[in-house]
KEVONU-730528 format. One record per residue (C-alpha): residue number from 0; residue in one letter; chain; x, y, z. Coordinates in steps of 0.1 Angstrom, whole numbers, plus 5000, padded with zeros to 4 digits. Layout:
KEVONU-730528
@pos NUM; code a; unit A; c1 X; c2 Y; c3 Z
...
END
This chain:
KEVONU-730528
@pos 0; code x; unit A; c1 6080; c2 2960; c3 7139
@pos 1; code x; unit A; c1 6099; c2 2984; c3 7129
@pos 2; code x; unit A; c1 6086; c2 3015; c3 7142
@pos 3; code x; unit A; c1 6074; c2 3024; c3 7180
@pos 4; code x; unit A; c1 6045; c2 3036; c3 7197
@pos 5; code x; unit A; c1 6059; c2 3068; c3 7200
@pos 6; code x; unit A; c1 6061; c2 3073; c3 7161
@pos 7; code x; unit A; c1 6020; c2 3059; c3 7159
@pos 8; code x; unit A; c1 6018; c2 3089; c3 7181
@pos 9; code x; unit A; c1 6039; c2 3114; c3 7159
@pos 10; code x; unit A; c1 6018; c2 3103; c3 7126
@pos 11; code x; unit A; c1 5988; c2 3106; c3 7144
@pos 12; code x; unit A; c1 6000; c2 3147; c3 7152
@pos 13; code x; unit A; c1 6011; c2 3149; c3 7118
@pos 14; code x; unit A; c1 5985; c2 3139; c3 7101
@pos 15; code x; unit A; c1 5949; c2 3140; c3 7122
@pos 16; code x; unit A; c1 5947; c2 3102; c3 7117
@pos 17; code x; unit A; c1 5934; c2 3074; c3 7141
@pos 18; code x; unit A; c1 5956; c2 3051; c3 7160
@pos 19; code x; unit A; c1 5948; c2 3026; c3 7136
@pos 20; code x; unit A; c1 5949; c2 3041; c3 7109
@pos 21; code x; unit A; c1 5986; c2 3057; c3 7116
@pos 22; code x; unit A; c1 5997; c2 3021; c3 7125
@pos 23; code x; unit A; c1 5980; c2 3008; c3 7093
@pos 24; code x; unit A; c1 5996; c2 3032; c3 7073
@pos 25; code x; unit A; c1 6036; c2 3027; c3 7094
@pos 26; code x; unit A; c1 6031; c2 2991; c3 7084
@pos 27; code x; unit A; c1 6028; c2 2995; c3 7051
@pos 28; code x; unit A; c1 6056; c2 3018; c3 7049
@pos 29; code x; unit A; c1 6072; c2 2991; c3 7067
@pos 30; code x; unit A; c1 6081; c2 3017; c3 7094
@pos 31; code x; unit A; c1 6093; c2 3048; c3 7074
@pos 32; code x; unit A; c1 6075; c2 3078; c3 7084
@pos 33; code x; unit A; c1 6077; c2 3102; c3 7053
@pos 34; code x; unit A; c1 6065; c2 3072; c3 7033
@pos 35; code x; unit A; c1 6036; c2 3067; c3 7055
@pos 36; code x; unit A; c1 6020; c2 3109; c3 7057
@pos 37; code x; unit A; c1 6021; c2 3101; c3 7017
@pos 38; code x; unit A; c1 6000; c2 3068; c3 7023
@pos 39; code x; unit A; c1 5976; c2 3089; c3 7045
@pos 40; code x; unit A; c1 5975; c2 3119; c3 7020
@pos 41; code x; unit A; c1 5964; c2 3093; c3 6995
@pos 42; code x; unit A; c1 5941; c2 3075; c3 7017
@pos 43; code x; unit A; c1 5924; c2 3105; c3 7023
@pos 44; code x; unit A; c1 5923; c2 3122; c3 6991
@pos 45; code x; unit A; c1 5911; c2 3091; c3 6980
@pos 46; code x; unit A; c1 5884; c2 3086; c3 7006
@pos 47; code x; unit A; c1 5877; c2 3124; c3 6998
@pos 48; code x; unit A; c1 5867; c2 3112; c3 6962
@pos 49; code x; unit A; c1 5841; c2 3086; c3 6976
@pos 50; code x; unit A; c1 5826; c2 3110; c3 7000
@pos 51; code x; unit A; c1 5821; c2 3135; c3 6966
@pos 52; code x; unit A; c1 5780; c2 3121; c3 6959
@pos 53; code x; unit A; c1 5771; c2 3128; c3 6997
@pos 54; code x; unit A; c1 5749; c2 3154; c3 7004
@pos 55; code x; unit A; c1 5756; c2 3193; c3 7020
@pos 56; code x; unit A; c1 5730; c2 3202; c3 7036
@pos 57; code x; unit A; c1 5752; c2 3226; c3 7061
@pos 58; code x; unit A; c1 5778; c2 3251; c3 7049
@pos 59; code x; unit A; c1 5792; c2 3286; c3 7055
@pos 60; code x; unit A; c1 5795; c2 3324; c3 7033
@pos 61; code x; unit A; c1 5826; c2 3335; c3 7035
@pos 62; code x; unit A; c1 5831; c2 3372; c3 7027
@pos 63; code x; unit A; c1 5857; c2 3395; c3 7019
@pos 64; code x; unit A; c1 5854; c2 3435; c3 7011
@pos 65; code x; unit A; c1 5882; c2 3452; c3 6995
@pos 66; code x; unit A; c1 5890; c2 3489; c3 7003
@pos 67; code x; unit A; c1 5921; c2 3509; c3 6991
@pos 68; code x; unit A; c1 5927; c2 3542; c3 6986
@pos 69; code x; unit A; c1 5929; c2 3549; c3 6945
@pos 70; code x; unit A; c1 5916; c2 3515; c3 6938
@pos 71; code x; unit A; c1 5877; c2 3498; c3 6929
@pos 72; code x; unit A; c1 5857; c2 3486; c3 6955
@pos 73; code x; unit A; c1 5856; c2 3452; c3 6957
@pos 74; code x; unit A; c1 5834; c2 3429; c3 6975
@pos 75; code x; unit A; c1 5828; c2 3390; c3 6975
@pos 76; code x; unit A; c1 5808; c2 3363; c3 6987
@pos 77; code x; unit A; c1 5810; c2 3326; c3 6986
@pos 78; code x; unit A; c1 5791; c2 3296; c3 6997
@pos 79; code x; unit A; c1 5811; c2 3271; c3 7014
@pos 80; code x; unit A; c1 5794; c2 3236; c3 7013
@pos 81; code x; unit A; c1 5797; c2 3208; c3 7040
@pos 82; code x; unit A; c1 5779; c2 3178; c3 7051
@pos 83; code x; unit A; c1 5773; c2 3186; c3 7088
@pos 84; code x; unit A; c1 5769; c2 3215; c3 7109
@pos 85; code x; unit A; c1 5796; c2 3212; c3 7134
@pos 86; code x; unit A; c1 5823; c2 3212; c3 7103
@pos 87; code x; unit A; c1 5806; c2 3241; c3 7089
@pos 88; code x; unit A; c1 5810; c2 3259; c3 7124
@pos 89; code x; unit A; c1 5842; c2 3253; c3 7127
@pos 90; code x; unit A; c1 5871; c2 3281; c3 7130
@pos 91; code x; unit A; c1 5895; c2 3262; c3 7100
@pos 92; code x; unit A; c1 5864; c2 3259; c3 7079
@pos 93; code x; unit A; c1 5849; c2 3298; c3 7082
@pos 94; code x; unit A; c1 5888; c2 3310; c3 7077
@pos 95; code x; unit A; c1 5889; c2 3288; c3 7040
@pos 96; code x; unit A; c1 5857; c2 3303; c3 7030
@pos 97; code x; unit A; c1 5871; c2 3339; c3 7041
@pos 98; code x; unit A; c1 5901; c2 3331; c3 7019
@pos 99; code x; unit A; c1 5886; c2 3322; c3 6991
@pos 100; code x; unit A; c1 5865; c2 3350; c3 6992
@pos 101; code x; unit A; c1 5897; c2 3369; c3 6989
@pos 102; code x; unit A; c1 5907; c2 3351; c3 6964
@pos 103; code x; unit A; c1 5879; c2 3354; c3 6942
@pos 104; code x; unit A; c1 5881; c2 3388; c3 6945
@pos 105; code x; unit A; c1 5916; c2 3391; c3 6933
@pos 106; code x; unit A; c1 5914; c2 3363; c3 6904
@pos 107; code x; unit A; c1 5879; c2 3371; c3 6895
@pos 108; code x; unit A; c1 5870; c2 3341; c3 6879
@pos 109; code x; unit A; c1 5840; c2 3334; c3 6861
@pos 110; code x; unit A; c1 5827; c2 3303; c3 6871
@pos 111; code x; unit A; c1 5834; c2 3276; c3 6899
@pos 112; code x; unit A; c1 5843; c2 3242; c3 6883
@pos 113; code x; unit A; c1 5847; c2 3233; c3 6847
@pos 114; code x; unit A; c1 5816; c2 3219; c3 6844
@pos 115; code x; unit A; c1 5804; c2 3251; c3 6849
@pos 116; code x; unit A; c1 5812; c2 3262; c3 6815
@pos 117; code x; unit A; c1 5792; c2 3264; c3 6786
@pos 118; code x; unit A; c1 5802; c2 3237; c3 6760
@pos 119; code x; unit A; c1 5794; c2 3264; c3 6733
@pos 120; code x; unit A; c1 5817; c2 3289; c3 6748
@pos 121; code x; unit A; c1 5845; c2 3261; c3 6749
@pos 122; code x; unit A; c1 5835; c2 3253; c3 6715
@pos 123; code x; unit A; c1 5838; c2 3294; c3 6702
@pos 124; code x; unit A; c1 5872; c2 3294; c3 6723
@pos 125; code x; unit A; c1 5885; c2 3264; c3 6703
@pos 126; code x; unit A; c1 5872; c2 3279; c3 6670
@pos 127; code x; unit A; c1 5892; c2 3311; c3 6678
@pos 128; code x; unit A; c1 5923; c2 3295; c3 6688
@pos 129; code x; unit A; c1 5923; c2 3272; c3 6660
@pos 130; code x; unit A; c1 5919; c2 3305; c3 6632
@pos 131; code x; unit A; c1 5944; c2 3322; c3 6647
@pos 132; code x; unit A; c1 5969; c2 3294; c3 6647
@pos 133; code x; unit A; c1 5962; c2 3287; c3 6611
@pos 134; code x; unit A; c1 5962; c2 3326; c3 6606
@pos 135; code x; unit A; c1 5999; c2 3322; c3 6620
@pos 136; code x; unit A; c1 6010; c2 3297; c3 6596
@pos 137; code x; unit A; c1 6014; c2 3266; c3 6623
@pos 138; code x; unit A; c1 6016; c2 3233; c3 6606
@pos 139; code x; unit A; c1 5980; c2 3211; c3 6607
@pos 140; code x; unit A; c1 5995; c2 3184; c3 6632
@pos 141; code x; unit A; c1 6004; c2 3205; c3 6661
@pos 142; code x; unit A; c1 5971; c2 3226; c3 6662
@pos 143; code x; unit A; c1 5952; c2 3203; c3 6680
@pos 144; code x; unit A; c1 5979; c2 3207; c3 6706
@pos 145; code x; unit A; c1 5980; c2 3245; c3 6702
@pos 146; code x; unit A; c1 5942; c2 3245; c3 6707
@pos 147; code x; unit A; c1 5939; c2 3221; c3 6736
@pos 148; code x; unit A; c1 5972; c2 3240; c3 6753
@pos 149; code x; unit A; c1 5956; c2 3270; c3 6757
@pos 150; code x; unit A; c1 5921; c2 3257; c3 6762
@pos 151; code x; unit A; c1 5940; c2 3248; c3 6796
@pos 152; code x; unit A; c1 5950; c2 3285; c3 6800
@pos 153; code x; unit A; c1 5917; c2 3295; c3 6796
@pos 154; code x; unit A; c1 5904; c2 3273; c3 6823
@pos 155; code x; unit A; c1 5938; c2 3282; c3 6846
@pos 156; code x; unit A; c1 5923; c2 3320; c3 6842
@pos 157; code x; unit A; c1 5885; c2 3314; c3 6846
@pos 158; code x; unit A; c1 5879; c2 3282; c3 6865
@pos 159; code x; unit A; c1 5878; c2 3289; c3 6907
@pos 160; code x; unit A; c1 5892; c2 3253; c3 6909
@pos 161; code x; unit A; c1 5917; c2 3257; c3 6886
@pos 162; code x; unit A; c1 5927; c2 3290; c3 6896
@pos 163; code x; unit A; c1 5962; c2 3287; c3 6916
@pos 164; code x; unit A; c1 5955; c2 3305; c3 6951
@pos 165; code x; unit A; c1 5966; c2 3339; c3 6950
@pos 166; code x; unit A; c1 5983; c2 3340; c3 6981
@pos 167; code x; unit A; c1 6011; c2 3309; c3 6979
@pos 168; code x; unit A; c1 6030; c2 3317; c3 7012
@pos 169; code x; unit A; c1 5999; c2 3303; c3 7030
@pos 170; code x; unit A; c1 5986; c2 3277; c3 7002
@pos 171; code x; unit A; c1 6005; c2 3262; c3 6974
@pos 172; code x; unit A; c1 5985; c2 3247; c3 6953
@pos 173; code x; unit A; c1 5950; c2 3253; c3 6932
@pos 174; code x; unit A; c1 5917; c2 3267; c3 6950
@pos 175; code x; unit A; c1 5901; c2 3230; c3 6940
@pos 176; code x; unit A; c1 5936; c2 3214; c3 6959
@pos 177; code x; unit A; c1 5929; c2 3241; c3 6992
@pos 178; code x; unit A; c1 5893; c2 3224; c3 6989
@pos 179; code x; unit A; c1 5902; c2 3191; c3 6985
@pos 180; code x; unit A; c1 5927; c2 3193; c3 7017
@pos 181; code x; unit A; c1 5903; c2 3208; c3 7039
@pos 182; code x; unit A; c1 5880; c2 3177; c3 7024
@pos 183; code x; unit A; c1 5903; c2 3157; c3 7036
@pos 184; code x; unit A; c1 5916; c2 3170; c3 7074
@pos 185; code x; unit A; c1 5877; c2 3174; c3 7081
@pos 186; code x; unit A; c1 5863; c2 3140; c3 7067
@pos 187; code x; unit A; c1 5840; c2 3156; c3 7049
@pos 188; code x; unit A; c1 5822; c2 3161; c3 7014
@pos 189; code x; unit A; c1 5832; c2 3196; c3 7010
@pos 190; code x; unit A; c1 5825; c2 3219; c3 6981
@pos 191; code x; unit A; c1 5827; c2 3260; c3 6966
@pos 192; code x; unit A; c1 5786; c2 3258; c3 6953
@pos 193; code x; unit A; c1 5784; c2 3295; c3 6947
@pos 194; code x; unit A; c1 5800; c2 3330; c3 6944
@pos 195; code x; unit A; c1 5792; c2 3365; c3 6936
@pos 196; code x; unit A; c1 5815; c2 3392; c3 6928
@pos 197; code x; unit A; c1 5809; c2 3431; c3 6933
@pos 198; code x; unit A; c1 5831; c2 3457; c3 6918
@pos 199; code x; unit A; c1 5820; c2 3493; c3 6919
@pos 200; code x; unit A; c1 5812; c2 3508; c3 6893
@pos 201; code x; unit A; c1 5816; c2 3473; c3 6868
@pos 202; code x; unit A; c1 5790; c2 3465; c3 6850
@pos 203; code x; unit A; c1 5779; c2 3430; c3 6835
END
């Protein structure tokens, strides 16, 4: 073997993993530590992907209320789905939901996933794009690239999950990546099922 005991034990810290599975994961690295946190990152994300169809019948709200001096009013709430109870209670779990409460209240998006989204808004977004590209004098065979470009902006503005966290000195990443990790460390189905945003004095 080329690794020790002591370095099962230091994946295991690193990474939240079973003895097994840390030793499982050093032997296919064949004993190189770095290489095996990115075969337990992928194991889980992976596993994270199979546990996506099981149901959440537990969760928490996370909240956040935004007072400032000069500025709106702002104040948020979102559902934070899990399958069991004593991951929803959980201090890690109730500090995500908090934080993308915050979040949501900074980015205000407008829906959670991209599924979300009505196909016939996509479709009048695509229509809009495209006429203004034409209007700009683009040649035909880089529109469709033009159009599905910033079809990707749109979602990047709008959609939670694609949303990059507002706040990168404490997540790097997307909201659906901050999700997906916490899927992961807490061996979970975990999911954003709902939010609602509050600003004084905004309208519909």
């Amino acid at each position: 073997m080329k690794f020790t005991a002591q370095d099962v034990q230091s994946l295991r810290r690193a990474t939240g993993a079973g003895m097994m599975d840390a030793k499982r994961a050093l032997e296919e690295a064949d004993g190189d530590m770095e290489r095996a946190k990115d075969i337990m990152r992928e194991k889980g994300i992976a596993d994270a992907a199979k546990r996506t169809g099981r149901a959440q019948t537990e969760g928490a709200v996370g909240a956040y209320l935004h007072r400032q001096s000069g500025r709106p009013v702002i104040g948020v709430l979102v559902e934070l789905a899990s399958e069991t109870d004593f991951v929803a209670k959980s201090e890690d779990f109730g500090k995500t939901a908090d934080d993308i409460a915050m979040h949501i209240a900074a980015a205000r998006p407008r829906w959670v996933t991209r599924d979300e989204v009505p196909a016939s808004h996509i479709e009048k977004e695509r229509s809009l794009i495209e006429a203004q590209a034409r209007n700009e004098g683009r040649p035909d065979h880089i529109i469709d690239r033009i159009v599905d470009g910033k079809i990707g902006s749109f979602y990047e503005k709008n959609v939670l999950y694609d949303q990059e966290y507002v706040r990168p000195e404490q997540f790097e990443g997307t909201v659906g990546e901050m999700v997906q990790q916490i899927a992961v460390s807490m061996g979970e189905n975990i999911s954003v099922t709902r939010f609602a945003r509050v600003q004084v004095g905004e309208g519909e």
